[in-house]
Structure formats: C-alpha cells, structure tokens
Backbone as a chain_set.jsonl record, in Angstrom:
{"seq": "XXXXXXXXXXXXXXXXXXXXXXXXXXXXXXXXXXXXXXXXXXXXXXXXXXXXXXXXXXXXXXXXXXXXXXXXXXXXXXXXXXXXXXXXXXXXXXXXXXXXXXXXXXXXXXXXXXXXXXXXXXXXXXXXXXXXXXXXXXXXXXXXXXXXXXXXXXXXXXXXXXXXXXXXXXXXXXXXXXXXXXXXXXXXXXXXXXXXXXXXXXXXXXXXXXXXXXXXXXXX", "coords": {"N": [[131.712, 146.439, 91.37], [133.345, 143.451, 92.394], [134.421, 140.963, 89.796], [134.941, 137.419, 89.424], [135.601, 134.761, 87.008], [135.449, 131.688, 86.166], [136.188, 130.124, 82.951], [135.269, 127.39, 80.845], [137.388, 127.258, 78.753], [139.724, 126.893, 79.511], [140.704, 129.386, 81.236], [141.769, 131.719, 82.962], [139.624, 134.34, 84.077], [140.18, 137.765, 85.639], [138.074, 140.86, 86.557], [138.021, 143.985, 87.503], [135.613, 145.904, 88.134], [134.96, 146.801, 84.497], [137.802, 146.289, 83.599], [139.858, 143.952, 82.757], [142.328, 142.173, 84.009], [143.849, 139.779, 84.274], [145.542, 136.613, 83.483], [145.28, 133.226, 83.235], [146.862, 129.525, 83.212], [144.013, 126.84, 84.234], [142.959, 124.165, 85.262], [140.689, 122.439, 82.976], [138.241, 121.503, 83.797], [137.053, 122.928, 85.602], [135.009, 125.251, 86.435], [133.5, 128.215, 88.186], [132.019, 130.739, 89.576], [132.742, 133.752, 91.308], [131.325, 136.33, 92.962], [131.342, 139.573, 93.89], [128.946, 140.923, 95.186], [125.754, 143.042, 95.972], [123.73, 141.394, 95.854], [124.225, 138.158, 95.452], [124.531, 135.912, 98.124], [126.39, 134.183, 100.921], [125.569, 131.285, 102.473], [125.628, 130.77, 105.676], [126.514, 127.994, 107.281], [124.557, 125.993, 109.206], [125.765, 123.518, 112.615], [124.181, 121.454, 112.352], [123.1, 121.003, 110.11], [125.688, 120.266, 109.041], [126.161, 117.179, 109.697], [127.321, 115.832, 111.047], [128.52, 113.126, 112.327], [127.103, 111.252, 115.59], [128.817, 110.408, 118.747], [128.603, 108.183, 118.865], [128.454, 106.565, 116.378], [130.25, 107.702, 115.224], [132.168, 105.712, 116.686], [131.668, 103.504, 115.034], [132.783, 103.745, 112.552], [134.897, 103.583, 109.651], [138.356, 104.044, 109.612], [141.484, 105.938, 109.061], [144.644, 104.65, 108.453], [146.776, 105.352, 110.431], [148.305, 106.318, 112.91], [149.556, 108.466, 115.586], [151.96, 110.178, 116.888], [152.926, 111.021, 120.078], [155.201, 112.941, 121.228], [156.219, 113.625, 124.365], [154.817, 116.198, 124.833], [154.817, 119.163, 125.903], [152.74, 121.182, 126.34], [149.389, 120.936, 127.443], [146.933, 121.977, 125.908], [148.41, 122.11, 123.449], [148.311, 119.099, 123.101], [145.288, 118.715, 123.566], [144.378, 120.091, 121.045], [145.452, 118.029, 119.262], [144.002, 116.018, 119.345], [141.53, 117.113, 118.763], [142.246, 117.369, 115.999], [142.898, 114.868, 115.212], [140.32, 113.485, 114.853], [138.615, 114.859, 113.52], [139.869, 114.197, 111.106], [139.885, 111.29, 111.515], [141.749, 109.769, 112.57], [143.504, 106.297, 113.177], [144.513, 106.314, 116.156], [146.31, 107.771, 119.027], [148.926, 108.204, 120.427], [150.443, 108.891, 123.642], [153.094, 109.683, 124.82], [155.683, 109.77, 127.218], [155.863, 112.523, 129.048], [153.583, 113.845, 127.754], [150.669, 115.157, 128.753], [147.606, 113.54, 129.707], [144.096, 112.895, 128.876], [141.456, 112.389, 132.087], [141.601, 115.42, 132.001], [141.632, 119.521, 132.09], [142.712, 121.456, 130.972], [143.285, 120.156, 128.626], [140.569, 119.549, 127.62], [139.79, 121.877, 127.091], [140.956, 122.502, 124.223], [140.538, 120.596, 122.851], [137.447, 119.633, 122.866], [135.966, 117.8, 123.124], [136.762, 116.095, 121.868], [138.265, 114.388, 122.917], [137.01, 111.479, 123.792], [136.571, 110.114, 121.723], [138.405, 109.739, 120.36], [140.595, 106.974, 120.084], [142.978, 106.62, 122.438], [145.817, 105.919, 124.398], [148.309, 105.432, 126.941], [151.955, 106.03, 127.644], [154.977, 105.045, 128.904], [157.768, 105.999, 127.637], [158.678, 107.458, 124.728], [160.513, 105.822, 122.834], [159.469, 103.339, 123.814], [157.032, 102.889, 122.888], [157.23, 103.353, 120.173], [158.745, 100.958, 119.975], [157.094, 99.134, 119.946], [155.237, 99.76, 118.017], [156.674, 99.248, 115.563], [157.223, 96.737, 115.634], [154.893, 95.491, 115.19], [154.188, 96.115, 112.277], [154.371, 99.032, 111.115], [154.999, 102.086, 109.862], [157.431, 104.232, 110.444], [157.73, 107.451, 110.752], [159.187, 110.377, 111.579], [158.308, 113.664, 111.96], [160.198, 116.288, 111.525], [163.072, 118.259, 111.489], [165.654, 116.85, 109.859], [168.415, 115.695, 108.181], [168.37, 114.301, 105.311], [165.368, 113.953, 105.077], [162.575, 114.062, 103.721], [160.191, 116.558, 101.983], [157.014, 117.803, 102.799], [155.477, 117.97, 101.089], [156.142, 116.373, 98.709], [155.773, 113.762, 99.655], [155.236, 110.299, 99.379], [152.164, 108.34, 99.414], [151.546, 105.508, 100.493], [148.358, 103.21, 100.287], [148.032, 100.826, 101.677], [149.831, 100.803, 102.799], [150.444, 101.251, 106.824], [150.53, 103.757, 109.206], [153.154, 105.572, 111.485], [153.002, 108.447, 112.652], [155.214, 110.748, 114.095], [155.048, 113.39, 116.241], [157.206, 116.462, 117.8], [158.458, 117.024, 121.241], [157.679, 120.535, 122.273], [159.806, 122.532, 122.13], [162.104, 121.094, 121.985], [161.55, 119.615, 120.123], [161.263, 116.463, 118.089], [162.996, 113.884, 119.546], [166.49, 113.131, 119.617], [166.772, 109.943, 120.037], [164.644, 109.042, 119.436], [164.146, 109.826, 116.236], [165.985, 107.919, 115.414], [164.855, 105.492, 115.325], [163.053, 105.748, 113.868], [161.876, 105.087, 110.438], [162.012, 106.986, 108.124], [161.778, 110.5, 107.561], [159.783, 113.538, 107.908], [159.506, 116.849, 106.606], [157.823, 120.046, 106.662], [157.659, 122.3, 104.325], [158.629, 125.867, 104.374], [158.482, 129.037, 104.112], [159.205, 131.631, 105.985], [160.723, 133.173, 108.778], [160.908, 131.852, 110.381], [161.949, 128.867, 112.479], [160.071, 127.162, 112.726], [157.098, 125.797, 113.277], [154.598, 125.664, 115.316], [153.432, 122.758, 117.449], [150.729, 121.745, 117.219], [149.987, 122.998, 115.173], [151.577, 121.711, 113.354], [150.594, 119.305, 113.339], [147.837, 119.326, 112.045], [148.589, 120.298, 109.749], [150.3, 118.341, 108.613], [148.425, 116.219, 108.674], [146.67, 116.889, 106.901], [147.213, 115.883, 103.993], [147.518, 113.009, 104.497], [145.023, 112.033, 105.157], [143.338, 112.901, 102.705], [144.576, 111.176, 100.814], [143.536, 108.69, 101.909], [141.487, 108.59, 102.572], [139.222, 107.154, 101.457], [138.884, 105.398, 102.944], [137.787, 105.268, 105.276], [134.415, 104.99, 106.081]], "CA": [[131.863, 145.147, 92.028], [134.454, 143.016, 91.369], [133.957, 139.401, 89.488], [135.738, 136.688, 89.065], [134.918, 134.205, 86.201], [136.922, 130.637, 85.847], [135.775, 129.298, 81.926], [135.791, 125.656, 80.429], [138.312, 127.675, 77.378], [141.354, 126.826, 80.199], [141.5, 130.364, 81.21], [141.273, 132.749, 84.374], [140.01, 136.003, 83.887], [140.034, 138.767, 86.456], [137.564, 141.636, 85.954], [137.499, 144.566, 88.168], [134.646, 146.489, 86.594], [135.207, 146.758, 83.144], [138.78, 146.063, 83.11], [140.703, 142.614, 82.437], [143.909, 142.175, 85.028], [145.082, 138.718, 84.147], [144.826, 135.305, 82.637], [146.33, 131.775, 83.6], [146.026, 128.564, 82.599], [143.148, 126.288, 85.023], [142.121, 123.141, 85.106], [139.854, 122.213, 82.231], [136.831, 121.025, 84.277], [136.696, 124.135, 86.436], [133.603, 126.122, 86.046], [133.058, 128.488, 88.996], [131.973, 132.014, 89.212], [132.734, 134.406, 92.365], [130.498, 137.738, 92.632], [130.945, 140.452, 95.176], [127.571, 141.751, 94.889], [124.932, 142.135, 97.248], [122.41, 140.352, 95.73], [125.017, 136.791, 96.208], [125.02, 135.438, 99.714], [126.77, 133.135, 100.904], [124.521, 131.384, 103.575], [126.754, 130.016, 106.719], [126.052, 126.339, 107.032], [124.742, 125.141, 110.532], [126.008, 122.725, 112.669], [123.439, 120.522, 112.47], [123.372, 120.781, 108.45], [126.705, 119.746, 108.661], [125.398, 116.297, 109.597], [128.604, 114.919, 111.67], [128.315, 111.605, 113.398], [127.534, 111.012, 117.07], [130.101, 109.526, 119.177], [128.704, 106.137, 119.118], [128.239, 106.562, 114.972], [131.779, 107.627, 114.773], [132.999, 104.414, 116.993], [131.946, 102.188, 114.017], [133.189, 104.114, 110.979], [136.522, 103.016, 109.451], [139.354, 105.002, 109.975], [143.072, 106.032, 108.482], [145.949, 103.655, 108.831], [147.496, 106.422, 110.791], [149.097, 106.586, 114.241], [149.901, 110.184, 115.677], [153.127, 109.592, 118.587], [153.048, 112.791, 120.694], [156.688, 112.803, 122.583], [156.773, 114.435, 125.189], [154.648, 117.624, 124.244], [154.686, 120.038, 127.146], [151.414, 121.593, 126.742], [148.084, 120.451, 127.454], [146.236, 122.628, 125.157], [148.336, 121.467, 121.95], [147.525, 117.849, 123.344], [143.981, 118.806, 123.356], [144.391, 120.46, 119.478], [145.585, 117.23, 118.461], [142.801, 115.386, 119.81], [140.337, 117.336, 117.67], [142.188, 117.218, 114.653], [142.748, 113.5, 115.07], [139.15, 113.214, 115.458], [138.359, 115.519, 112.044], [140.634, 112.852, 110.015], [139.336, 109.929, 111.621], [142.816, 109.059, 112.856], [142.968, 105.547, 114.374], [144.919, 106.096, 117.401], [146.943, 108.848, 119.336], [149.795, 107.69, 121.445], [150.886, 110.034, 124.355], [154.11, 109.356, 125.752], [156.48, 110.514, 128.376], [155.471, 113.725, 129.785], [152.567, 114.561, 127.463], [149.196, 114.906, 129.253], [146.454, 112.916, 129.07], [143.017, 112.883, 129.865], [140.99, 113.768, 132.121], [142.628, 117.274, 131.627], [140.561, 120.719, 131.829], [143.123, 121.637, 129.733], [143.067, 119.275, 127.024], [139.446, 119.793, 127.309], [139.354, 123.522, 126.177], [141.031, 122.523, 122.68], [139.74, 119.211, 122.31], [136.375, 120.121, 122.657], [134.747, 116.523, 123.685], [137.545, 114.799, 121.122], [139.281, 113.429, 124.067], [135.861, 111.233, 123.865], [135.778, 109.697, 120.056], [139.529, 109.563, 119.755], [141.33, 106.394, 120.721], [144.044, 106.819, 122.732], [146.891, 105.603, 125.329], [149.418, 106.43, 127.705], [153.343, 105.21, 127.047], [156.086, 105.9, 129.814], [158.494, 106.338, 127.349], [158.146, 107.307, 123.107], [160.778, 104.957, 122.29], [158.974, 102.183, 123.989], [155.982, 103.107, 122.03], [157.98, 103.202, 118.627], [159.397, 99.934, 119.091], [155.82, 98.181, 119.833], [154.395, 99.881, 116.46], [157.536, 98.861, 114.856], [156.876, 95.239, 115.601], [153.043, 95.458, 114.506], [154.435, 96.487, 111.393], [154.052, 100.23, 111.379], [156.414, 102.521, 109.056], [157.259, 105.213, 111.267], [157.674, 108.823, 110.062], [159.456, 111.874, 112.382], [158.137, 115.018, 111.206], [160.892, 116.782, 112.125], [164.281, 118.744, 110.15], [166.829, 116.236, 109.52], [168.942, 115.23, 107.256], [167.596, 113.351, 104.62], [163.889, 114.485, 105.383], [161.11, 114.029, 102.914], [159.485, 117.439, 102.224], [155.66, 117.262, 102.862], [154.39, 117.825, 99.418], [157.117, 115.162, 97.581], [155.573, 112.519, 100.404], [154.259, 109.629, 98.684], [151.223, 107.757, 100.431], [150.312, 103.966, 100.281], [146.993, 103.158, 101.233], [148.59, 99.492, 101.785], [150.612, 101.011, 104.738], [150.45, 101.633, 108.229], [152.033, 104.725, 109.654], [153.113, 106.211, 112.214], [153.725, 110.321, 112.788], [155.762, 111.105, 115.469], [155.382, 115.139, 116.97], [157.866, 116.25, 119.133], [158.123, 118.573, 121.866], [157.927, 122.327, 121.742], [161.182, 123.286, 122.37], [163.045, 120.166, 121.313], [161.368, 119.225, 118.883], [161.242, 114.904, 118.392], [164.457, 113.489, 120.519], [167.188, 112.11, 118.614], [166.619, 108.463, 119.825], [162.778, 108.652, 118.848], [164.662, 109.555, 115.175], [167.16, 107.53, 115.244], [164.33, 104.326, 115.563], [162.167, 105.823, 112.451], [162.051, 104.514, 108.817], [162.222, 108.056, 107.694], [161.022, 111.937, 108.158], [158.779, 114.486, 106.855], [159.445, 118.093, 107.027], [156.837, 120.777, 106.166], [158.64, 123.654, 103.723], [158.707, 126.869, 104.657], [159.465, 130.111, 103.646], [159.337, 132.197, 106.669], [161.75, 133.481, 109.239], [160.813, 131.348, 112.08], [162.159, 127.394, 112.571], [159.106, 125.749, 112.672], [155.199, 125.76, 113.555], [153.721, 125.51, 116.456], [153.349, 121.237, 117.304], [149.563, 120.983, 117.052], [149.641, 123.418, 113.691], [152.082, 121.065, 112.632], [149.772, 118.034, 113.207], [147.058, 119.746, 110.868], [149.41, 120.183, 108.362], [150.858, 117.219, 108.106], [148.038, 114.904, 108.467], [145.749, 116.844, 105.728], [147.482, 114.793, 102.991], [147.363, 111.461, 104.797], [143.517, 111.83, 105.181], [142.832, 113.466, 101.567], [144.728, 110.125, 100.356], [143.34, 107.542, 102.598], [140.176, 108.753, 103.563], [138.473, 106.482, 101.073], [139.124, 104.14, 103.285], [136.586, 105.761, 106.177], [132.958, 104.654, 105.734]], "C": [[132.908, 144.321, 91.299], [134.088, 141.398, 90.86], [134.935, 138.541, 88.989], [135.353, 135.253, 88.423], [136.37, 132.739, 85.723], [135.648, 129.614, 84.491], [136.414, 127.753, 81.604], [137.21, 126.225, 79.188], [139.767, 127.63, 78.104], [141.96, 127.808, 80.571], [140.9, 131.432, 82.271], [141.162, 134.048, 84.242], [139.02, 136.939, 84.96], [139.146, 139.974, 86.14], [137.416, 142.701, 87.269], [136.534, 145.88, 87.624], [134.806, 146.529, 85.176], [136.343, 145.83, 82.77], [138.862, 144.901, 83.273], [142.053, 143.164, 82.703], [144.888, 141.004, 84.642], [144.781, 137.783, 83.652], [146.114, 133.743, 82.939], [145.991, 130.86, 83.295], [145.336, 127.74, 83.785], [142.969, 125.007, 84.533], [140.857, 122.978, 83.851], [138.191, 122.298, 82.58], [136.56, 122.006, 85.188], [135.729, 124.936, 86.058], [133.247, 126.84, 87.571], [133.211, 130.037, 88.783], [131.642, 132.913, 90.903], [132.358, 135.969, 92.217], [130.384, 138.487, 94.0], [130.049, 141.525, 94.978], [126.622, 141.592, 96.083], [123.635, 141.843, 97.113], [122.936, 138.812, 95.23], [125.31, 136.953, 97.35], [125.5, 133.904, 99.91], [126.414, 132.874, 102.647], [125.473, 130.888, 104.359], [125.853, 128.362, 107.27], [125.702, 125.712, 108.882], [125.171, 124.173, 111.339], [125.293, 121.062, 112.118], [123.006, 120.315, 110.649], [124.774, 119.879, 107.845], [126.926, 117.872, 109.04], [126.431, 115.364, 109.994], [128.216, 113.514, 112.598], [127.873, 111.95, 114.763], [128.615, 110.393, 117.201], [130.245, 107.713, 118.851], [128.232, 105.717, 117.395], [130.091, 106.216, 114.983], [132.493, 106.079, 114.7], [132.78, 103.633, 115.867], [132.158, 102.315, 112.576], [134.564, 103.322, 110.884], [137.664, 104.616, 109.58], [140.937, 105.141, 109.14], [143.903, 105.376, 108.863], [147.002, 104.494, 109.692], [147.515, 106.482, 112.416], [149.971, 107.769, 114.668], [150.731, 109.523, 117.34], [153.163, 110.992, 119.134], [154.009, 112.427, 121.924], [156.877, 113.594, 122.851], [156.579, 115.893, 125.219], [153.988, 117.931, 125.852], [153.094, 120.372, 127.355], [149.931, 120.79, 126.456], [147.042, 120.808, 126.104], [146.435, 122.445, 123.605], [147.895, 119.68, 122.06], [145.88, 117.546, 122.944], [143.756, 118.992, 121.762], [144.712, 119.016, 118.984], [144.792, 115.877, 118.083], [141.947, 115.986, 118.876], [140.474, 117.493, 116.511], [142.746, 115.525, 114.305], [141.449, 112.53, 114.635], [138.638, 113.754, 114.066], [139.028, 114.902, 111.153], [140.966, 111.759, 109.975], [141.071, 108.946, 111.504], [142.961, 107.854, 113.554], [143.112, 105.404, 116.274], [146.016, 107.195, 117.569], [147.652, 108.3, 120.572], [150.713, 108.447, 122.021], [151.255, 109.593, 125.54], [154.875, 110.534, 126.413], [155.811, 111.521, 129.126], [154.332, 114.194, 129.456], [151.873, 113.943, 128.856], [148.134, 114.213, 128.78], [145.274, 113.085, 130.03], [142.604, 111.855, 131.014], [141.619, 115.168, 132.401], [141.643, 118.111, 131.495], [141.145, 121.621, 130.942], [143.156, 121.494, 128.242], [141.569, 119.6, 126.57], [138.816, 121.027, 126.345], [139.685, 123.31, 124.737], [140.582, 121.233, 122.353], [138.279, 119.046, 122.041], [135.196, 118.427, 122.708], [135.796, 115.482, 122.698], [138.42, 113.778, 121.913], [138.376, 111.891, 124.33], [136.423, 110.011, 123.123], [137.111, 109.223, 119.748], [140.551, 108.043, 120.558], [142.712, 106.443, 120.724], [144.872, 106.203, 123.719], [148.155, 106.207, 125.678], [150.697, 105.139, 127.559], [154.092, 105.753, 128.184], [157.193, 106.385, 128.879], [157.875, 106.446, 125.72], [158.752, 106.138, 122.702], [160.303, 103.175, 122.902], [157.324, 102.02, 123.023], [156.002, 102.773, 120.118], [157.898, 101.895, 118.214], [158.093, 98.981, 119.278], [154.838, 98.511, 118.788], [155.153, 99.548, 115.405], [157.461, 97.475, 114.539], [155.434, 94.771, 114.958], [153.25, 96.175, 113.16], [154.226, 98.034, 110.611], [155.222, 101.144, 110.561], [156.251, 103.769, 109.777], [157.9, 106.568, 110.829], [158.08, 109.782, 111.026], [158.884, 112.991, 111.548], [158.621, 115.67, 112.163], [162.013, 117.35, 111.001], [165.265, 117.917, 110.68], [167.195, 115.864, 108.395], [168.463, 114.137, 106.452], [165.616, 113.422, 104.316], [163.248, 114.667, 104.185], [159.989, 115.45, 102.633], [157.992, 116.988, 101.832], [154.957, 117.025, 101.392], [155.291, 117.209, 98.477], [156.652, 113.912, 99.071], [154.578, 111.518, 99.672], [153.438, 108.684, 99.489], [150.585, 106.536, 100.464], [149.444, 103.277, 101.16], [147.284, 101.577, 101.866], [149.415, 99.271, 103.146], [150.157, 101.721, 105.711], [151.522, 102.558, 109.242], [151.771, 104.938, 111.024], [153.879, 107.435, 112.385], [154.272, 110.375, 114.305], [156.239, 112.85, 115.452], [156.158, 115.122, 118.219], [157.472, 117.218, 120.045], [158.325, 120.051, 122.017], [158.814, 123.1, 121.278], [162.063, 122.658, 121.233], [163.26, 119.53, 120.522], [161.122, 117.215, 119.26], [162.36, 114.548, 118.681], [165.094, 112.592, 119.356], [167.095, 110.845, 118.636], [165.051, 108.441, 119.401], [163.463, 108.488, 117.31], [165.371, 108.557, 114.623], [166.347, 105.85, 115.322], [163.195, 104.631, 114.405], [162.542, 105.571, 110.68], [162.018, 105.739, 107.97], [161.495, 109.538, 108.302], [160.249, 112.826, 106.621], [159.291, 115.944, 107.386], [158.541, 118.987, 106.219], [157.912, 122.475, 105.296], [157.934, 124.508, 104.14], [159.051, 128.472, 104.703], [159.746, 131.41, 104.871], [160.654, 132.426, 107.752], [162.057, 132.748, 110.656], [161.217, 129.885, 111.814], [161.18, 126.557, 112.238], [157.537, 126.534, 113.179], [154.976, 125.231, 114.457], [153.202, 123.91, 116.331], [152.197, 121.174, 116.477], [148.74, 121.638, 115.4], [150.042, 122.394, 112.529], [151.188, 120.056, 111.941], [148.456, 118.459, 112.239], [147.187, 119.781, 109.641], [149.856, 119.149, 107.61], [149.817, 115.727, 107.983], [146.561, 114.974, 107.654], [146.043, 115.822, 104.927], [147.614, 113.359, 103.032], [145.538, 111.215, 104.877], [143.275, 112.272, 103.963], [143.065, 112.01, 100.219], [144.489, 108.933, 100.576], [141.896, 107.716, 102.548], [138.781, 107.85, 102.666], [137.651, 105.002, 102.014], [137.935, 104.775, 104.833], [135.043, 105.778, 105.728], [131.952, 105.073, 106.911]], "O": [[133.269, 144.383, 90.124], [133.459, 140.689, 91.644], [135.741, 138.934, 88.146], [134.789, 134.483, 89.2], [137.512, 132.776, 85.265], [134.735, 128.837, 84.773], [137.462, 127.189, 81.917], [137.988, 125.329, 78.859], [140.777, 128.12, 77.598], [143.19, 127.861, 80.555], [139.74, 131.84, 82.307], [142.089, 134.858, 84.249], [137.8, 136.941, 85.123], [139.54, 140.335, 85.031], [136.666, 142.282, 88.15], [136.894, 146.674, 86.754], [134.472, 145.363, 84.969], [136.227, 144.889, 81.985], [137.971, 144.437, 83.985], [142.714, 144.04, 82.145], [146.118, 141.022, 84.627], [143.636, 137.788, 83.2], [147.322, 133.541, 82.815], [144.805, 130.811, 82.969], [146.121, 127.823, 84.73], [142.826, 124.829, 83.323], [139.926, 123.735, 84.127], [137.268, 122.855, 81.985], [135.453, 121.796, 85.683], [135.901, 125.315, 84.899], [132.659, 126.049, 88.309], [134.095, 130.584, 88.123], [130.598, 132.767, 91.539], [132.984, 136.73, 91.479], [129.644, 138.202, 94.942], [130.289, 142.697, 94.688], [126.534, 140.661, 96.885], [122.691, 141.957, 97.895], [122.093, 138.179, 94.594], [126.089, 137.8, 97.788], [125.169, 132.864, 99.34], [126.674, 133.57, 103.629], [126.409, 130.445, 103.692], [124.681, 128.064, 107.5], [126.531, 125.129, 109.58], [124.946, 123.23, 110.58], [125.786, 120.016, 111.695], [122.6, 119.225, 110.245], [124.941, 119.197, 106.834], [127.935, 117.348, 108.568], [126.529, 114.257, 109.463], [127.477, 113.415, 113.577], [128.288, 113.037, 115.165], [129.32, 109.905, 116.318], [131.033, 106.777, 118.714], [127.701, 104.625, 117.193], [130.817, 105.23, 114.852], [133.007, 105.44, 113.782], [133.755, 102.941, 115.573], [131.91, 101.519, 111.67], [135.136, 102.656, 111.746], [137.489, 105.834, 109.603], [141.349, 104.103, 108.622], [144.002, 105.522, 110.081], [148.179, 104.17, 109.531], [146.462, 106.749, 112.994], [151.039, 107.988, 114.097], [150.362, 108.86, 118.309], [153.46, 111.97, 118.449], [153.806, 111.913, 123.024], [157.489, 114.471, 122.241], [157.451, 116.728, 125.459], [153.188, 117.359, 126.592], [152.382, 119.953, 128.268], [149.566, 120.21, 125.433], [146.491, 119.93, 125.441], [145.577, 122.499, 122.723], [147.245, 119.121, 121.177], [145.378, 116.612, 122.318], [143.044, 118.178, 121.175], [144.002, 118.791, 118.004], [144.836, 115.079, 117.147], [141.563, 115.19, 118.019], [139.532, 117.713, 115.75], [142.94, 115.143, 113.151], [141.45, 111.361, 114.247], [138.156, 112.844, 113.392], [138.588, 115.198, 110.042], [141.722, 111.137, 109.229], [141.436, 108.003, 110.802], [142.597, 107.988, 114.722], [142.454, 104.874, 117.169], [146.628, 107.593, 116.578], [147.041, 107.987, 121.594], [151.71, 108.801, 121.392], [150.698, 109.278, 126.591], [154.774, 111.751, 126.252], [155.062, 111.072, 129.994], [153.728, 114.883, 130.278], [152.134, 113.01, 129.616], [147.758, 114.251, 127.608], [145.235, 113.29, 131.243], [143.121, 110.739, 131.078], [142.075, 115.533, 133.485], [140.671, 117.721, 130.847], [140.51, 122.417, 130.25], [143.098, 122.195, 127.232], [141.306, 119.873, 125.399], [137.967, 121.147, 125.461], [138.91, 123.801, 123.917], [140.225, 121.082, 121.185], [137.898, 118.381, 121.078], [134.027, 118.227, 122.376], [135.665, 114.259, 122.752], [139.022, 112.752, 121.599], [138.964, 111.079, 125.046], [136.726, 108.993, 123.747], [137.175, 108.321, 118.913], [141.156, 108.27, 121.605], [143.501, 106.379, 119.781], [143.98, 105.468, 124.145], [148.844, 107.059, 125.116], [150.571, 103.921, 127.431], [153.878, 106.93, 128.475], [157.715, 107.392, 129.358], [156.894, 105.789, 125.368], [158.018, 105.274, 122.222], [160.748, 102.114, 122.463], [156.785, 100.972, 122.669], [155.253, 102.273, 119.279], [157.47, 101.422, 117.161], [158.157, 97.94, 118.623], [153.825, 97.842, 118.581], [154.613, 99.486, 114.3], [157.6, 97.034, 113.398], [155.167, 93.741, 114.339], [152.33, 96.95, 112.901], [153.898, 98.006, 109.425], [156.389, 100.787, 110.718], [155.174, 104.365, 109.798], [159.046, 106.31, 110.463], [157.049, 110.224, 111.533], [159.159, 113.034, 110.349], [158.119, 115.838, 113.274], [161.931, 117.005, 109.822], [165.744, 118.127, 111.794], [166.351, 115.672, 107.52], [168.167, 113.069, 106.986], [164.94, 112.926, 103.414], [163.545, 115.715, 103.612], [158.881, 115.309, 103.149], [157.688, 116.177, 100.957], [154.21, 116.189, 100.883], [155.164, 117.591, 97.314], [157.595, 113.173, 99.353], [153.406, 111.787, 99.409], [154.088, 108.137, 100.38], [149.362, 106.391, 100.467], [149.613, 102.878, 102.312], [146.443, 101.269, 102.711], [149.614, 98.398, 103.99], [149.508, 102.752, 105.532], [152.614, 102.335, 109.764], [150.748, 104.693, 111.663], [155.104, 107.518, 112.299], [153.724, 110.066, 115.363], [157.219, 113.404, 114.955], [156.08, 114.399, 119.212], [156.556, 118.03, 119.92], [159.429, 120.532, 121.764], [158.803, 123.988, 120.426], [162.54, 123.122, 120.197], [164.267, 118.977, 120.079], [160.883, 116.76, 120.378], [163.117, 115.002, 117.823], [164.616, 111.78, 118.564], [167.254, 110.26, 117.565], [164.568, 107.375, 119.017], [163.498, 107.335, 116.881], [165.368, 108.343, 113.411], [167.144, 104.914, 115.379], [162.467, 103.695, 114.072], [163.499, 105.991, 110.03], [161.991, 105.406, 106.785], [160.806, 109.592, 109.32], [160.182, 112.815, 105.392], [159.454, 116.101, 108.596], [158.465, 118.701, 105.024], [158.597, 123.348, 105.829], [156.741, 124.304, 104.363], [159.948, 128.917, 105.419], [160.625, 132.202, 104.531], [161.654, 131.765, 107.472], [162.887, 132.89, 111.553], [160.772, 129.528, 110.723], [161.282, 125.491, 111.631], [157.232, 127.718, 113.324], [155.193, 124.02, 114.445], [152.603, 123.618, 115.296], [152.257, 120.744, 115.325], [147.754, 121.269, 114.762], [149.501, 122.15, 111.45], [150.976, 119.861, 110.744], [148.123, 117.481, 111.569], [146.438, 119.496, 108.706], [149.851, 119.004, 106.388], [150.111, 114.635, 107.496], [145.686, 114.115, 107.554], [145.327, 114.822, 104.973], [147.769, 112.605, 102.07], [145.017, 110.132, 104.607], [142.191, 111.691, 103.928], [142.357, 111.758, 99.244], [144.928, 108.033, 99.861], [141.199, 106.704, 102.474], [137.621, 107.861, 103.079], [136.709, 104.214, 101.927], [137.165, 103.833, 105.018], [134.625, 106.68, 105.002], [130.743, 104.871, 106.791]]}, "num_chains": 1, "name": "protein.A"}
C-alpha cells in the first residue's frame, strides 16, 4: 500500500512500501496523513450533511462585491453554468446582455440547476450600456480577456474595499473591443496548453475562485 506522510519537521516524504521517493519543503503547520488501505474510508458526505441554505436563507446572507457581465454569450447552457457558480460564491449580481439568454430557459435550467432562482439577475440590451451604469455606481470593471497589458490571474490583487465587475465574453469572440475599451483593466488566466482559451463558463469558475476565497469573509 502506498502512504503518504506530511510531518511538522517541514518535510514531505513519499513511501511506496518500504521505499522513500522524495522530500520537499511544506508548510510548517501541515500535519496530514493519506493511506491507501482498506481499512481507511473515505465516507462521501450527503447532501443534506452538507447543510446549504434554502433559497429564502440564502436571500438574506451577505454576498461578494462582485458583478459577473455576460456579453453576448451564445449558449444557454454556459449561461446556466454561470448561474450555479454565481450562486456557489454568493455573487451579488449577474448581468446578461445583448444576445445572452435569460430565464425562463429549459436550457439554462439543465446547468443551472434551480440557480436561475437564488441568483440575482437582469437583462441589458446592450453590454456597453451595462458597463457604463456600473461605471457610474462606482464599479472597477475587469475584462477577463487576452490583451495587452492584462493582469495574469494569480498576480491579481483583491480589495475587499472594492466593487467589481467581471466581464465574460462570447464564445467565439471572446469580450468585444468596445466592452474593453470602457474597462479599468483585464485579467487573463495563464495557460500552458495548446488551445487559446477555456471554455466561457470554465472560465467564470476560474476566475471568480480567488475573488470569493478573498472576499468571502464578507458572506454571513
């Protein structure tokens, strides 16, 4: 069996039966011990253990200073995805302009999964009319998108003092140059692969772990 043993002595050591594979340095305060044996189980956690809000709980929690702009995203189904991960990081508001879809959708429904519900949201005819009315409500607005100058995700610094807003674009096109061209800066997610980019509503997972991991104090 193989075991894996992380000590308070600052040091990672690998054991596949007998032998010792490797050693790195850890965190100090780390203490955890992983055993593929089969007398450790690891029990699967029910929903109902997991002890999530109702809808009408949720409505009166606090929420992330965070505004998600969805311009002009073709499909329903990443619409819907962004709805339930808006909804898992207690985003305050999801603003779905131009062409996106909005509910009621049987689309949106399949990946949203009842978040179309819990999540407040609105419809915009245009993004950049959307921009410039979060721009005025004092809103620092963010493309996550590849341009010049662009902010990579993990050098983004996060003040709990401000009020953002993410703007996803659409599939193809990505966020339109005048949506950019009206934002206080961008984020791009690094990448080492062979492909341009990530899928919108992967994006929106990605990019709005570290705004909830740094805010989320702020959700009660």
């Amino acid at each position: 069996a193989a075991t894996v043993i992380v000590r308070r002595k600052m040091r990672f050591i690998a054991r596949i039966d007998k032998y010792m594979i490797g050693k790195v340095n850890v965190f100090p305060w780390i203490c955890i011990t992983f055993a593929a044996q089969t007398d450790i189980k690891m029990r699967k956690i029910t929903n109902d253990e997991l002890h999530r809000p109702s809808v009408e709980e949720y409505a009166s929690m606090g929420r992330i200073p965070v505004t998600v702009v969805a311009d002009n995203i073709r499909s329903a189904q990443n619409v819907g995805a962004f709805f339930r991960t808006c909804d898992a990081f207690a985003v305050e508001h999801l603003a779905l302009c131009g062409i996106t879809a909005v509910p009621p959708s049987r689309e949106i429904h399949k990946t949203a999964l009842g978040a179309e519900v819990s999540v407040a949201w609105s419809r915009h005819a245009s993004t950049e009319e959307c921009l410039a009315d979060l721009k005025a409500r004092g809103y620092r607005l963010l493309a996550v998108e590849q341009v010049e100058g662009a902010v990579m995700l993990d050098r983004v610094e996060i003040d709990p003092a401000e009020r953002y807003a993410l703007v996803f674009g659409n599939e193809v096109e990505g966020v339109s140059q005048q949506a950019v061209d009206m934002c206080d800066g961008a984020i791009e997610i690094p990448q080492a692969g062979t492909k341009h980019s990530l899928n919108v509503s992967v994006a929106g997972g990605v990019v709005l772990w570290p705004f909830f991991a740094a805010l989320r104090s702020l959700v009660r």
